[in-house]
C-alpha positions as CSV (number, residue, x, y, z in Angstrom):
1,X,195.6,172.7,97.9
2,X,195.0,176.5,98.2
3,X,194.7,178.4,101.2
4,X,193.0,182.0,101.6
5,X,193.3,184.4,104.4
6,X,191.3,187.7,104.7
7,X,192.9,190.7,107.2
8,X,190.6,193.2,108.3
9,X,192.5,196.5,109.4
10,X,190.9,199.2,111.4
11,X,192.1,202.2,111.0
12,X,191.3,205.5,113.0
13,X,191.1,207.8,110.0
14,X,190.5,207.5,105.9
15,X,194.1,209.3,105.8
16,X,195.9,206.3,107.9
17,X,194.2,203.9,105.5
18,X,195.7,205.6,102.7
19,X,198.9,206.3,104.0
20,X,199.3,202.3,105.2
21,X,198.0,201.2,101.6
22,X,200.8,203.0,100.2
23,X,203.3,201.9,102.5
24,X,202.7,198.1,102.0
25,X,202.2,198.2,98.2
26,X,205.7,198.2,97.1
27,X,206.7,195.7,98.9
28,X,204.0,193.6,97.8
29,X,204.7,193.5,94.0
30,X,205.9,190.6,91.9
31,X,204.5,188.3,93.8
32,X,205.7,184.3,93.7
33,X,203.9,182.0,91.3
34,X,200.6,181.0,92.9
35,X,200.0,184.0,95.5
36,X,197.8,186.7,95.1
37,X,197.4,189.7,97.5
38,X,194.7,192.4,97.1
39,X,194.2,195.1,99.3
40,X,190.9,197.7,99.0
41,X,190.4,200.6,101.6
42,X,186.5,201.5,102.3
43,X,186.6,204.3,105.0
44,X,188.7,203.2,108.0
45,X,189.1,199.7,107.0
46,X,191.8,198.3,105.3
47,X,190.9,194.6,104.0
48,X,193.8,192.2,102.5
49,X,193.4,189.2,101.3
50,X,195.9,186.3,100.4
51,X,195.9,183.4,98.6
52,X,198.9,181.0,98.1
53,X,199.2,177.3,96.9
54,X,200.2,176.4,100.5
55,X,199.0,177.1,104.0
56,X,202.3,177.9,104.7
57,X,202.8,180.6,102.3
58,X,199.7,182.2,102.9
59,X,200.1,182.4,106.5
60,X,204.1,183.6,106.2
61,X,202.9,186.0,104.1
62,X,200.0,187.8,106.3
63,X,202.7,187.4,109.7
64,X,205.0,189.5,107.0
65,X,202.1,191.8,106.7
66,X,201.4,192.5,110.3
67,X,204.7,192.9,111.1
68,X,204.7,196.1,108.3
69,X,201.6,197.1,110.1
70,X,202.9,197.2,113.3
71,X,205.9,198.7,112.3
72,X,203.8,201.3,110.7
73,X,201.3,201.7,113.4
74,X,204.4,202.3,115.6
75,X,205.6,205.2,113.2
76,X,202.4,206.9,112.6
77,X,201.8,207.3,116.2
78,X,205.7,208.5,116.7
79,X,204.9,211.5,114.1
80,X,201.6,212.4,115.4
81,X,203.2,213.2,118.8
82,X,203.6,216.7,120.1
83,X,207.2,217.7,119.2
84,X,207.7,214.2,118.1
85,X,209.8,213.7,114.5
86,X,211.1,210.6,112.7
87,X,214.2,210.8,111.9
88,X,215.4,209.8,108.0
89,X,218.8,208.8,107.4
């Protein structure tokens, strides 16, 4: 059995969409046997789509993914703020 399941991000600029592509593709390299991720940026949408040999997989995979999102989302937002700076240690 394979399981597929598309995630539609949108974003509220081109720029975001680029800087969260960036973000998630190292960490999405060398994928497991049987998964496949792609990941294509038209405008303000980000679309991702996985595909696993399990249900399972395919789901852990895209909570993985909006889990990065959010954690970017909550970043992006932090650095656009007046005065606000993110701090690299």
């Amino acid at each position: 059995m394979k399981a597929s399941v598309t995630l539609t991000v949108r974003l509220s600029g081109t720029s975001e969409g680029k800087s969260l592509s960036d973000v998630l593709a190292p960490d999405n390299e060398g994928l497991p046997r049987g998964m496949f991720l792609s990941m294509a940026t038209r405008g303000k949408v980000l679309e991702l789509v996985v595909s696993a040999s399990t249900p399972s997989s395919s789901l852990s995979t895209v909570l993985a993914l909006l889990r990065d999102i959010t954690l970017f989302q909550e970043l992006w937002l932090l650095s656009r703020q007046r005065g606000g700076r993110v701090l690299r240690t």
